[in-house]
C-alpha positions in Angstrom: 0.0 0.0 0.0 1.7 3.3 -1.2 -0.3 5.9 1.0 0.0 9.6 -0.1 -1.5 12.7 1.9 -1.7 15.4 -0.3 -2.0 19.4 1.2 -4.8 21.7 -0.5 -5.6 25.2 0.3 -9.1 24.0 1.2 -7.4 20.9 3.7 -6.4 17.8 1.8 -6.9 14.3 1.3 -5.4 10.5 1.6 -4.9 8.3 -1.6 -5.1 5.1 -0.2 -5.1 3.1 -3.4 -3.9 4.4 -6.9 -5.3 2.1 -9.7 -4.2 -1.1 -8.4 -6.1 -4.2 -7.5 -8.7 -3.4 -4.6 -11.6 -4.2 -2.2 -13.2 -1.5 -0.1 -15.9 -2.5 2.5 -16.7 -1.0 5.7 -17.2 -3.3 8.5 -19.7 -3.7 11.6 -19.1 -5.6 14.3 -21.8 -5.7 17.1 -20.9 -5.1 20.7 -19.0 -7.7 22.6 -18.3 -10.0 19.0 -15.4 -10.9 17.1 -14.5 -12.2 13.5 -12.9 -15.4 13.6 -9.0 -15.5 13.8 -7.6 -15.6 10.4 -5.3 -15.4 7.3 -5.5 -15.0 3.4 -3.3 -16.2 1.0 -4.0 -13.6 -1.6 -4.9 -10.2 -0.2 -3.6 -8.3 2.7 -5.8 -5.6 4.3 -5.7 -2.2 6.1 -8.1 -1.3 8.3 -9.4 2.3 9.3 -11.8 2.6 12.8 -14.2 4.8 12.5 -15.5 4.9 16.2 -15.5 2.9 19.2 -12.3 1.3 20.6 -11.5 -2.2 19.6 -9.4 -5.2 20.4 -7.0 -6.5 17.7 -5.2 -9.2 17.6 -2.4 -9.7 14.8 0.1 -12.1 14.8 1.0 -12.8 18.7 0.1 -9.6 19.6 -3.3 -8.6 21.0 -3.7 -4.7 21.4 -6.4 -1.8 21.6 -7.4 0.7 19.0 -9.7 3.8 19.4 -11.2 6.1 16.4 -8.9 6.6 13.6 -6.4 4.1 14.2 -4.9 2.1 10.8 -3.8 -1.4 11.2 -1.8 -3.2 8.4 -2.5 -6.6 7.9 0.1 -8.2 5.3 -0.7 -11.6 3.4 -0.7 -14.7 5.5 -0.7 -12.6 8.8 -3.1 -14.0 11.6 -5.7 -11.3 12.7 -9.3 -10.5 14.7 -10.9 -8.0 15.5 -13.2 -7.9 18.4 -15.6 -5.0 19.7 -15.9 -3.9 23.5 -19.1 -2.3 24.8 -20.2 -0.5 21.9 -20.5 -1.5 18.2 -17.4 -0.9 16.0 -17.2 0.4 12.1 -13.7 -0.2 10.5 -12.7 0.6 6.8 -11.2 -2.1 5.1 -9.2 -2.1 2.1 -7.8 -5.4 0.7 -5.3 -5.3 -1.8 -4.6 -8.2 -3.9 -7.4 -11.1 -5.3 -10.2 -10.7 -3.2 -12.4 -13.4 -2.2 -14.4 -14.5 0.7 -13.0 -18.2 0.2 -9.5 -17.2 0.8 -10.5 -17.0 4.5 -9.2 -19.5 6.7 -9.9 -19.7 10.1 -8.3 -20.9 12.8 -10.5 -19.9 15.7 -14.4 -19.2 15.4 -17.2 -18.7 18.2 -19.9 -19.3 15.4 -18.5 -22.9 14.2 -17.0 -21.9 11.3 -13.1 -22.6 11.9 
């Protein structure tokens, strides 16, 4: 991901992605739930949070992340995301060959892993 903040007399902006291979979603997570823990093989992701603090884990680190804290996730990195006491929007961008296939979960509280 080649990030580029760019100064205009009116503010400015952040380029996130530049004509290369993307998926843009925003993401809910209720209070008190998780995504399961997981890799991809073919994207990585960066994720924006656009409100409440959060709990992520990636790799063997588990940390906490408040409104408008970026995460990188590169390829084949194990990650969650888990909300506290409020729900939690995050921006995700994947870069790479998106598909919800590519998921594979190690840990899942809905069965799924």
């Amino acid at each position: 991901m080649k990030r580029k903040v760019v100064r205009k007399p009116w503010g400015g902006f952040e380029r996130f992605t530049l004509n290369e291979e993307s998926t843009v979603k925003i993401l809910t997570l209720n209070p008190r739930q998780k995504i399961s823990l997981q890799r991809h093989k073919n994207r990585s992701e960066f994720w924006k949070f656009l409100d409440n603090p959060a709990r992520v884990t990636l790799g063997k680190r588990t940390f906490k992340v408040g409104k408008g804290d970026e995460v990188f996730i590169p390829r084949r990195a194990l990650h969650r995301v888990e909300a506290l006491d409020k729900p939690v929007r995050i921006l995700e961008i994947a870069f790479g060959k998106f598909d919800e296939r590519d998921i594979e979960r190690l840990d899942d509280i809905y069965g799924r892993a």
